[in-house]
C-alpha positions as CSV (number, residue, x, y, z in Angstrom):
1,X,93.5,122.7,-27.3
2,X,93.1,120.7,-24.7
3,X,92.0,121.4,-20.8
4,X,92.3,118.8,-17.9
5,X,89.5,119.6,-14.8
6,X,91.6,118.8,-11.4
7,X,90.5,116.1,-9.0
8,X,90.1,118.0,-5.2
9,X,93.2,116.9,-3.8
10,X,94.9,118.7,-7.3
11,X,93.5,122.1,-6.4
12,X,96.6,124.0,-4.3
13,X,95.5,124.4,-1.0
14,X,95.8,128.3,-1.1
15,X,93.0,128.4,-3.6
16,X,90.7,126.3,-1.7
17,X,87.2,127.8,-0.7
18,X,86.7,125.2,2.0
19,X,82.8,124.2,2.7
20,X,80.4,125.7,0.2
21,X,79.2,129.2,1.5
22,X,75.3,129.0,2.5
23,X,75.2,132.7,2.4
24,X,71.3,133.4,4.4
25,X,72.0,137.2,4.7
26,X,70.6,140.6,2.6
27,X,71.3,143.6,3.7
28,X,68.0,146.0,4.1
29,X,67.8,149.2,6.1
30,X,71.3,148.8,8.2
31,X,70.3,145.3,9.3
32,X,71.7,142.0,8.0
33,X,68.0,140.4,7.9
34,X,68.6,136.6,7.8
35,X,66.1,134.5,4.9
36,X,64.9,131.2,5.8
37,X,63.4,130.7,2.3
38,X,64.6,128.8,-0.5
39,X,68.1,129.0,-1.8
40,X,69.6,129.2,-5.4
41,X,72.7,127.1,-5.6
42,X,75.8,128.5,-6.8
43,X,77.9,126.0,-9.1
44,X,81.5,127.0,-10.6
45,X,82.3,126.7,-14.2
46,X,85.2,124.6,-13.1
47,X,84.5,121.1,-12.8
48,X,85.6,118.5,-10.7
49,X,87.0,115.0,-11.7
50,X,85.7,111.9,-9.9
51,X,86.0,108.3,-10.7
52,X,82.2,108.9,-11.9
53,X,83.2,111.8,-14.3
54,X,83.6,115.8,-14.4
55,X,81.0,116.9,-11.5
56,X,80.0,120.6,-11.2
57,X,81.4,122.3,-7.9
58,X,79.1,123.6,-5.8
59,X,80.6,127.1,-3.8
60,X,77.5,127.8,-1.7
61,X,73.8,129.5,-2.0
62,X,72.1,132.6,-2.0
63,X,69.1,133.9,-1.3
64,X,66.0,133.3,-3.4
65,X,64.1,137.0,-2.0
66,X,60.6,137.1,-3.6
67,X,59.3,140.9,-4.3
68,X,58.2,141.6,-0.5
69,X,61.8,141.3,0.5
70,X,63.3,143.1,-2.5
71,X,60.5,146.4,-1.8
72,X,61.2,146.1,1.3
73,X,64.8,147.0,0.6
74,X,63.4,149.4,-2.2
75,X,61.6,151.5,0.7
76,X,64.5,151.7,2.9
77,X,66.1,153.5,0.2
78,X,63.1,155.6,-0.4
79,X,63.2,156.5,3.4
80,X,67.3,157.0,3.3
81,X,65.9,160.1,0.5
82,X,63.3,161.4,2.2
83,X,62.6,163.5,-1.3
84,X,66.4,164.7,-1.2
85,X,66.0,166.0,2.7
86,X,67.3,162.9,4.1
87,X,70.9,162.8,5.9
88,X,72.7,160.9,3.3
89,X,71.9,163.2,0.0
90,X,72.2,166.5,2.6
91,X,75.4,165.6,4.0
92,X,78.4,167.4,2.8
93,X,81.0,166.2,0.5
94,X,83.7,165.8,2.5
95,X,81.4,163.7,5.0
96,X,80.1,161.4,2.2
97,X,84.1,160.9,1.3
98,X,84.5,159.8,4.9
99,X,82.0,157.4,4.5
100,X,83.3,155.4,1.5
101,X,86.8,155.3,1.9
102,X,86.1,153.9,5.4
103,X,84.5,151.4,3.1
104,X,87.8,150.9,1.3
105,X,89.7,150.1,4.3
106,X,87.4,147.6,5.2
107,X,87.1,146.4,1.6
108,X,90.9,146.1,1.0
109,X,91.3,144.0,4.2
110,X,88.8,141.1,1.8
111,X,91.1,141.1,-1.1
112,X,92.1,137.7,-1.1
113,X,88.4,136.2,-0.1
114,X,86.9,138.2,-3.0
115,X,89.7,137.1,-5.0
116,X,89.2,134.0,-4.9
117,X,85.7,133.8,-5.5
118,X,85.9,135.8,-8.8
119,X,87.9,132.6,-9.8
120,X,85.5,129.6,-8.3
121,X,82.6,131.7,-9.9
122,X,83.7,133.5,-12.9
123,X,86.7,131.0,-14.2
124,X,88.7,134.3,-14.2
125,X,92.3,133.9,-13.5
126,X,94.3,134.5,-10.8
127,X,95.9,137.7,-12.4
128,X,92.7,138.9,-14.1
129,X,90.8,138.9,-10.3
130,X,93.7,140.4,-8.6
131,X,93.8,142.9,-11.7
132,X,90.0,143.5,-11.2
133,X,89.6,143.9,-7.2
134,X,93.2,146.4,-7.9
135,X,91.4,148.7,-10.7
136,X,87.6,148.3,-8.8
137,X,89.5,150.6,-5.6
138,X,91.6,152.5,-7.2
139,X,88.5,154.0,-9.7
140,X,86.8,154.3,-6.3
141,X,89.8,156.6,-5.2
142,X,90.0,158.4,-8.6
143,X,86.3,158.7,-8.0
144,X,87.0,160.4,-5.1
145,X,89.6,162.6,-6.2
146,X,87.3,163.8,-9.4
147,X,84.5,164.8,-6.3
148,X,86.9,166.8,-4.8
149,X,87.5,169.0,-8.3
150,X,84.0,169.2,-8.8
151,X,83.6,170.3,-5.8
152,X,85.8,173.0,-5.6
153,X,84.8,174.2,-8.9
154,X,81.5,174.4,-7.8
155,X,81.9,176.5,-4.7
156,X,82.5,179.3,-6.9
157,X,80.3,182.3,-7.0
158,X,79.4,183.7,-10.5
159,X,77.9,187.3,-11.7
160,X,75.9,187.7,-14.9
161,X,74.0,190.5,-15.5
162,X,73.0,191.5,-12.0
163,X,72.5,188.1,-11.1
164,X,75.1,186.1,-8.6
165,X,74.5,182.0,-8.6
166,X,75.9,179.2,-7.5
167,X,75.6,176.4,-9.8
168,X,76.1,172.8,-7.6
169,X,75.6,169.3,-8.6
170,X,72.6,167.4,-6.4
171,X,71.7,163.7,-6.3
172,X,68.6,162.3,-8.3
173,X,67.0,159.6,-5.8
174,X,67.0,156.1,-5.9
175,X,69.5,154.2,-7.7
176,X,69.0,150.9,-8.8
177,X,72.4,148.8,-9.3
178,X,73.0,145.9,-11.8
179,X,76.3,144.7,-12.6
180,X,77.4,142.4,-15.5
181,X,78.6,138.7,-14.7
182,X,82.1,139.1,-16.3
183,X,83.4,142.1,-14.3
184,X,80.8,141.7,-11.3
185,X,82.9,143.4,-9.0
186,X,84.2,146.4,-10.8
187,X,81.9,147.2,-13.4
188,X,79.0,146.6,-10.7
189,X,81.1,149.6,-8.0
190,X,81.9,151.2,-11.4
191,X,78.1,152.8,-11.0
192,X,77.2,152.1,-7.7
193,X,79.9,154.6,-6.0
194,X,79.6,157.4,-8.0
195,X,75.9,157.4,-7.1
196,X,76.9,157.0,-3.8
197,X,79.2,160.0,-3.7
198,X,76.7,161.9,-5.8
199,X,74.1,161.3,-2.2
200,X,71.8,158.8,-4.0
201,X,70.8,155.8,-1.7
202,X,71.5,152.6,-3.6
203,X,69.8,149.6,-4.0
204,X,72.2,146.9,-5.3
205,X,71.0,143.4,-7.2
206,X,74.8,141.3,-7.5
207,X,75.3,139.9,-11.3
208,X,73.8,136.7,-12.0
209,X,76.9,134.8,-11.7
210,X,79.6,136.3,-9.3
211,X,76.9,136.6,-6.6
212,X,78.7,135.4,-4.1
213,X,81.4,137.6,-3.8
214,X,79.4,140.7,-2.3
215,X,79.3,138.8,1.2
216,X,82.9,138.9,2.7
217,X,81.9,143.1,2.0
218,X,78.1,143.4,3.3
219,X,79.5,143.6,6.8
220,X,81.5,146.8,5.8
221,X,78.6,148.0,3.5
222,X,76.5,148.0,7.0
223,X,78.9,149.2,9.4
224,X,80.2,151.9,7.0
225,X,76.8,153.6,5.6
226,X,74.0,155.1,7.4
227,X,70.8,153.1,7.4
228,X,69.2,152.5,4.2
229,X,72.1,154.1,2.1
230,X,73.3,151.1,0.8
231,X,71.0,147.9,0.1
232,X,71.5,144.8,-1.1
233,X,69.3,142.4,-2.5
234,X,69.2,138.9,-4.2
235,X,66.9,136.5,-6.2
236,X,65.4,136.6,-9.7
237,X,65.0,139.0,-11.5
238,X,61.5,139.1,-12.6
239,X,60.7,138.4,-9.5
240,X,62.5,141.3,-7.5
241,X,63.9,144.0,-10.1
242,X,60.5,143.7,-11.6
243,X,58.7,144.6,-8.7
244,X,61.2,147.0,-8.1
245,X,60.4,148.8,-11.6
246,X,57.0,148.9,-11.5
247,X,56.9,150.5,-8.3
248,X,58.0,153.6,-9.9
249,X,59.9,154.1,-6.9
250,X,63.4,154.0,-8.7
251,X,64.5,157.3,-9.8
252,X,67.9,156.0,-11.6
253,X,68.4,152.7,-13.0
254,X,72.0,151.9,-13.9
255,X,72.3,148.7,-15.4
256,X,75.2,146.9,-17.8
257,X,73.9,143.9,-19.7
258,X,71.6,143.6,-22.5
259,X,69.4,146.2,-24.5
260,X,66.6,143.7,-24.7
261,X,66.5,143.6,-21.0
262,X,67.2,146.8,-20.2
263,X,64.2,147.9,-22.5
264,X,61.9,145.5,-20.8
265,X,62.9,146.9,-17.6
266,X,62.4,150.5,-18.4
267,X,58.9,149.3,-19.9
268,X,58.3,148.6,-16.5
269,X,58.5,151.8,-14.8
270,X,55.6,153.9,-14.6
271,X,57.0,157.1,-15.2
272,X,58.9,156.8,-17.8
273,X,60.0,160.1,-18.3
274,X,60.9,160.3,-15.0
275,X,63.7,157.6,-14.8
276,X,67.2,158.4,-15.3
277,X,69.1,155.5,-16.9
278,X,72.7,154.7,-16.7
279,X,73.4,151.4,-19.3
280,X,76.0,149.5,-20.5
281,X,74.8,147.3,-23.1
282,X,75.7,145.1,-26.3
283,X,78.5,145.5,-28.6
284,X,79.7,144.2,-31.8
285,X,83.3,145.8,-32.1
286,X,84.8,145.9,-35.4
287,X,88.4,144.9,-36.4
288,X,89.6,146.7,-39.5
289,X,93.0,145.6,-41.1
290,X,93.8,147.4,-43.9
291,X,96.2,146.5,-46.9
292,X,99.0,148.2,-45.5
293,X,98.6,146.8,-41.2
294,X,101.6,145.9,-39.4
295,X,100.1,142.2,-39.8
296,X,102.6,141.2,-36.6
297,X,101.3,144.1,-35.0
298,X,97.3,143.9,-35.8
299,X,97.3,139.9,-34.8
300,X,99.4,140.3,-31.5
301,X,96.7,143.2,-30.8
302,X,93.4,141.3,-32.0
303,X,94.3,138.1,-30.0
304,X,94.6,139.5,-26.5
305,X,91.3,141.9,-28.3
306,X,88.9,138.9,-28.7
307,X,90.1,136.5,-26.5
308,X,91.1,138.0,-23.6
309,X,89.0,136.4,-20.2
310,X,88.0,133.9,-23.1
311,X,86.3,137.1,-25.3
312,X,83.4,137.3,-22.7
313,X,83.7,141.5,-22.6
314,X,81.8,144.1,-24.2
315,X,85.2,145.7,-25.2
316,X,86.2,142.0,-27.1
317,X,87.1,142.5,-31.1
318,X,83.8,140.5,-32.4
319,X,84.1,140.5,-36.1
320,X,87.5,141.6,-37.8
321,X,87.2,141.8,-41.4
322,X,90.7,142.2,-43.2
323,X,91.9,143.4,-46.6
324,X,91.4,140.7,-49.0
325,X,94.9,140.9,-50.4
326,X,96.3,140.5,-46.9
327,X,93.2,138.3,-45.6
328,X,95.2,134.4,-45.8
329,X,98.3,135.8,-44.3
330,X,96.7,137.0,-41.8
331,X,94.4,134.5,-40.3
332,X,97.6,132.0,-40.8
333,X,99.3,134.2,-38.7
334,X,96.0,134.8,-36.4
335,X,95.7,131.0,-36.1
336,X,99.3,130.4,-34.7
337,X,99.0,132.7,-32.4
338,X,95.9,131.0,-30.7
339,X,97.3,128.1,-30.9
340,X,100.0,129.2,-28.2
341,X,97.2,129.8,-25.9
342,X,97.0,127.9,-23.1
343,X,94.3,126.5,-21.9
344,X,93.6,125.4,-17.9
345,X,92.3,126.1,-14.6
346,X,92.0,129.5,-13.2
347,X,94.6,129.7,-10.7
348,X,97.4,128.6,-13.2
349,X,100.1,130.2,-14.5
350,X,100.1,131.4,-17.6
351,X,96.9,130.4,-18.4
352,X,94.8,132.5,-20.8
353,X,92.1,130.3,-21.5
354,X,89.5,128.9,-18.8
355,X,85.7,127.6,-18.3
356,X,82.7,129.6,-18.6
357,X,80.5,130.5,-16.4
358,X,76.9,130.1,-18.1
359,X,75.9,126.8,-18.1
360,X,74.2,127.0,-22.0
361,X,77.3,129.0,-23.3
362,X,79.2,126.0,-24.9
363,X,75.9,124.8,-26.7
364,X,75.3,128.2,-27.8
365,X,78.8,129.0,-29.1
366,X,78.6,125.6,-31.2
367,X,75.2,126.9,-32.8
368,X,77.5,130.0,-34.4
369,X,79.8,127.9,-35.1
370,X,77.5,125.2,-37.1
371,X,75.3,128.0,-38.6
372,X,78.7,129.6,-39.9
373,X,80.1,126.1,-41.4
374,X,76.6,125.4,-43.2
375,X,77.3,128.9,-44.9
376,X,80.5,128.2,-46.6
377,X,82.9,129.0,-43.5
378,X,85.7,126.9,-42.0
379,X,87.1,126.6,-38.6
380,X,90.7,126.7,-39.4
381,X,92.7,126.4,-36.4
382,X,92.8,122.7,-35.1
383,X,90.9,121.7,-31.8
384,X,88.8,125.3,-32.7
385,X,85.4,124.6,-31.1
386,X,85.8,121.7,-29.0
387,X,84.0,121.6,-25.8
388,X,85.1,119.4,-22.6
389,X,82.7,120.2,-19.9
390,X,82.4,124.0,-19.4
391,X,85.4,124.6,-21.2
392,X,85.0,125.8,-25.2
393,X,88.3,125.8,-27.0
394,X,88.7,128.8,-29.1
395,X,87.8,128.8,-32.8
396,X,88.8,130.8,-35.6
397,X,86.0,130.8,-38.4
398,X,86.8,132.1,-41.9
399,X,85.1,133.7,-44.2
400,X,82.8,135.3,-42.3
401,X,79.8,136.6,-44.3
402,X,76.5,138.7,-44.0
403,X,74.7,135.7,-44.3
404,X,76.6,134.0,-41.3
405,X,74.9,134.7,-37.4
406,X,78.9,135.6,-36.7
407,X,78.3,138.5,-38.6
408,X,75.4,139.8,-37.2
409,X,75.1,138.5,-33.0
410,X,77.1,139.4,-30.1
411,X,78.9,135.5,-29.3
412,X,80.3,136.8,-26.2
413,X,83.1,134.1,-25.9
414,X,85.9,132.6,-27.6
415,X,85.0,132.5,-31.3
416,X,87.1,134.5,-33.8
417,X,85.2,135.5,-36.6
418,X,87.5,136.7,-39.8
419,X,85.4,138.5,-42.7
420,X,87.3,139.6,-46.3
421,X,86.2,143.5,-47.7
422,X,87.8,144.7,-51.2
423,X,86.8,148.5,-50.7
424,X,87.4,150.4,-47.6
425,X,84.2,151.1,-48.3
426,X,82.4,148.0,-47.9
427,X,84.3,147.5,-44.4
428,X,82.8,151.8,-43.4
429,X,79.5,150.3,-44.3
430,X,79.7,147.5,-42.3
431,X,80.4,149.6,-39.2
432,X,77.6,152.0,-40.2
433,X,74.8,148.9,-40.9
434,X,75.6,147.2,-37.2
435,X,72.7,148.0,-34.3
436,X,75.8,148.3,-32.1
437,X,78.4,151.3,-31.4
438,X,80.6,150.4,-28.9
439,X,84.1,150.8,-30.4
440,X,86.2,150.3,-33.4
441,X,89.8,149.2,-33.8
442,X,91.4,150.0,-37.0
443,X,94.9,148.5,-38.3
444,X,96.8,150.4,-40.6
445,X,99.6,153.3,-41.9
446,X,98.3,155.3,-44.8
447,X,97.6,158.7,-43.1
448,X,95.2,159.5,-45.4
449,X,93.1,156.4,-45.4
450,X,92.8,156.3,-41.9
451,X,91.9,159.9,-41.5
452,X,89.5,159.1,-43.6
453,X,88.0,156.1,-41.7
454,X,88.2,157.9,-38.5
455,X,85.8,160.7,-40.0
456,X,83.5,158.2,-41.9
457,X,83.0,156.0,-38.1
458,X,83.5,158.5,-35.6
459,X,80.1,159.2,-35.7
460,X,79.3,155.6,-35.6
461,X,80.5,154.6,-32.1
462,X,81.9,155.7,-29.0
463,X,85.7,155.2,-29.4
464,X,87.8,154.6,-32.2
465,X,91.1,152.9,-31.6
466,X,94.4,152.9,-33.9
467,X,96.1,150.0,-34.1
468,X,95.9,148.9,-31.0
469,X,92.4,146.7,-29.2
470,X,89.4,147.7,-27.7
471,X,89.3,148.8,-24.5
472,X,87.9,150.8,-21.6
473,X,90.7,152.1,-20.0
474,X,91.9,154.7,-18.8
475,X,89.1,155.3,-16.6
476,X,89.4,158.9,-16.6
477,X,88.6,158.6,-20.6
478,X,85.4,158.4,-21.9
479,X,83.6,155.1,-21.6
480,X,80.2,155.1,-24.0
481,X,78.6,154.2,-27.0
482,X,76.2,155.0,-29.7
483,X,73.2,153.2,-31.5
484,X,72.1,150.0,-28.9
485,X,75.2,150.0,-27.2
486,X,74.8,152.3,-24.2
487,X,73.2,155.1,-22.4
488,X,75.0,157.3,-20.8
489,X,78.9,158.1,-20.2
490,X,80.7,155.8,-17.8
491,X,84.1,157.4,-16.9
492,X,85.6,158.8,-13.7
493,X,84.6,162.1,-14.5
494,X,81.2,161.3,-16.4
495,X,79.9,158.9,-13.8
496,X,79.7,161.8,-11.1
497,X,77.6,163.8,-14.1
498,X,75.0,160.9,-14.7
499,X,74.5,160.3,-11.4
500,X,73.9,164.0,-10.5
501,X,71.8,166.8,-12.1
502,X,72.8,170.5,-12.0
503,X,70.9,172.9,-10.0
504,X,70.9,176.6,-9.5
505,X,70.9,179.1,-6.2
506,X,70.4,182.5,-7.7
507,X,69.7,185.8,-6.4
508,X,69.9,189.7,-7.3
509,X,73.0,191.0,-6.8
510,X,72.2,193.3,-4.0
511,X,74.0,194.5,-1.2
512,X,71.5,192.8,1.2
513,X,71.6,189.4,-0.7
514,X,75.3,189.3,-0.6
515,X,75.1,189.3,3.2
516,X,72.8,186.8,3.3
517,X,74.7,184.4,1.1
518,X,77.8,185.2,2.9
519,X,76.1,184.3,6.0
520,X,75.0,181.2,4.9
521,X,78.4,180.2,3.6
522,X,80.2,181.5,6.8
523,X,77.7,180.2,9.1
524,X,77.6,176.8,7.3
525,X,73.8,177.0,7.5
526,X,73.1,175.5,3.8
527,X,74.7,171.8,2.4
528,X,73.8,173.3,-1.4
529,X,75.1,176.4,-0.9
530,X,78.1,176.0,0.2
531,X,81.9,176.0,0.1
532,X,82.2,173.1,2.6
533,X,85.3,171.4,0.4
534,X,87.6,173.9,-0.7
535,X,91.3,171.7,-0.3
């Protein structure tokens, strides 16, 4: 499968980022605070061809803030809480609402800016970043909606055994927000709005790669938040999120990447038991195909499954082990249908297939592959595994065993593991051994088999799909997982819950203390207790 890198003058002229972006600005307090200190350089995964070779792109720089700049930022927030009295988590519902779709406005007028960069950056195409800034606003708005409901249900006035209370949802403090490189737009707003609309101040660290793309909005985060409400940060990690942890100053940490890094960073904290966490972490999803799958049908959906954005999502089929009996048809049929992939540059149509972002990927990817070949496995699609520059060409390995590092690790990329079972069993204990519970996709017809596979994994991980991929969507389902795979519910509905913790106003239900609540509610005198959104 092979992928040409364009020459400058071959890039259309509506996709061109222009000079590279020296971006000098973090956003701390309400201020855009300019940083005259060292820079990390920002390279795209899509190369450039000179009559010396493919060169990497540079799109610009970014701020290399040590841990006096990222407390800094930290302490703002702190201040914006004021131990839940400041105006930000005391401010009515409706008020906060005002505040972030003012935001949207602003956001939606930088579509094509941000657009853009989630292509240079990511090598996400043109469809995929339009789809992503679309579905980032329009959860946002959803968001919004879901407040509303909560709201109102909230407002009401309950009596239980002489006993009237109002139970409301309050903020938790400090929020600490850390998207993931491949979605770093949605999944990254995904958490940090909710806590916004909840009344937690945010502090906001921008994914690793997909960094850039936060600055066409920090104006409008400024202009369109009180001071210190939102933050935003940038540099290393261990240098500023560290700092940031052991402070014990973070109340919530909501973070989608790794467990191994999201335990080091809790380990951090010192108060453990104090620290909310929101995560998002590694998955292994599981393909299924039973005897009797719609073969058709299960490789049309475990295609777009595992290679989709070039497999790098934590909802991407990882393994799919298939019926024995069936298991050569279908990864004949598997293989043909990768093979019409096509393979190019982001902002090209039809393409389905583009480079990666981390600079050690390729290298990485051809490790599984090697490891799986020295164990008996084959790459059997032809080009599968190539690599040209930043650009891996996707490869179908089969048999897949136990004994193979396919099996067991999370390739996040565009490697197709196939693995044979004989017994449905066998494949059940396979989903029951892995560290991960994300999802599960199974393939088949027999009602009674795959009742009985839905009861034997449903305890196993957070979403079990039939006949059809994994996938997050709809946002207003749930979006979790078991085992190493998550913390916490991320879902239109659930992300207002996590980000929140229920509190109670309660008094005797006297004569006296109904005029006294009444007062409070009719004189507005109270942001807890209160019917201030009732639409």
């Amino acid at each position: 499968m092979n992928i040409r890198f364009p020459t400058e003058a071959e890039v259309p002229e509506a996709f061109r980022l222009g000079a590279p972006l020296e971006q000098r600005e973090y956003l701390v307090g309400g201020q855009l605070l300019r940083w005259d200190g060292p820079q990390n350089e920002v390279v795209s995964p899509v190369l450039m061809q000179t009559p010396a070779g493919l060169v990497p792109k540079v799109l610009g720089s970014t701020p290399l803030l040590t841990s006096k700049e990222s407390l800094a930022a930290l302490d703002a927030a702190v201040r914006a809480w004021d131990l839940g009295r400041g105006a930000w988590p005391t401010m009515g519902v409706a008020a906060r609402i005002d505040h972030v779709e003012r935001f949207l406005v602003a956001m939606r007028a930088r579509r094509a800016e941000v657009v853009r960069l989630l292509m240079w950056e990511i090598g996400k195409t043109l469809k995929d970043a339009e789809k992503e800034f679309d579905r980032t606003v329009d959860y946002v708005v959803e968001t919004i909606s879901a407040l509303k409901e909560v709201d109102r249900d909230s407002t009401k006035l309950l009596h239980e055994q002489g006993i009237m209370g109002q139970v409301r949802r309050v903020p938790l403090g400090v929020a600490l927000c850390m998207g993931p490189y491949n979605y770093p737009l949605n999944e990254t707003f995904s958490t940090m709005f909710p806590a916004l609309l909840m009344g937690n101040p945010v502090v906001l660290k921008p994914a690793k790669f997909g960094v850039l793309l936060v600055q066409p909005l920090l104006e409008a985060l400024r202009d369109c938040f009180p001071p210190g409400v939102v933050n935003v940060i940038y540099g290393r990690g261990r240098e500023t999120v560290g700092a940031l942890m052991e402070s014990g100053k973070v109340d919530v940490l909501a973070f989608i990447g790794t467990s191994k890094a999201a335990s080091d960073l809790k380990k951090l904290h010192p108060r453990l038991h104090r620290l909310k966490s929101v995560l998002g972490l590694d998955a292994k999803n599981l393909g299924l195909v039973m005897a009797d799958a719609d073969l058709d049908e299960a490789v049309s959906e475990c295609v777009t499954g595992a290679l989709s954005f070039n497999g790098q999502r934590c909802t991407a089929l990882k393994l799919l082990l298939v019926h024995r009996s069936v298991a050569e048809v279908f990864a004949q049929k598997l293989t043909a249908a990768v093979s019409k992939l096509r393979a190019g540059m982001p902002w090209e149509a039809g393409v389905s297939l583009t480079p990666l972002p981390e600079p050690t990927k390729t290298a990485y990817l051809t490790g599984l592959v090697a490891d799986a070949q020295q164990h008996g496995a084959r790459v059997i699609n032809e080009g599968g595994g190539e690599v040209t520059g930043t650009h891996f060409a996707p490869a179908v390995v089969y048999p897949v065993t136990r004994a193979m590092r396919l099996w067991h690790e999370e390739q996040f990329g565009p490697i197709v593991p196939i693995g044979v079972f004989d017994d449905v069993q066998d494949a059940i204990d396979a989903v029951v051994e892995s560290p991960f519970g994300q999802q599960l996709s199974i393939f088949g017809r027999d009602p009674k088999e795959l009742g009985h596979l839905i009861d034997s994994t449903a305890h196993q991980v957070g979403r079990v799909n039939l006949n059809t991929q994994c996938q997050r969507g709809p946002d207003s389902f749930p979006f979790n997982g078991r085992k190493d795979s998550a913390e916490g519910t991320l879902s239109i509905g659930d992300a207002l819950r996590v980000f929140s913790i229920r509190t109670l106003i309660a008094a005797k239900n006297t004569e006296a203390n109904k005029r006294a609540v009444r007062d409070i509610l009719t004189g507005r005198l109270s942001a807890v207790l209160s019917s201030d959104y009732l639409l």
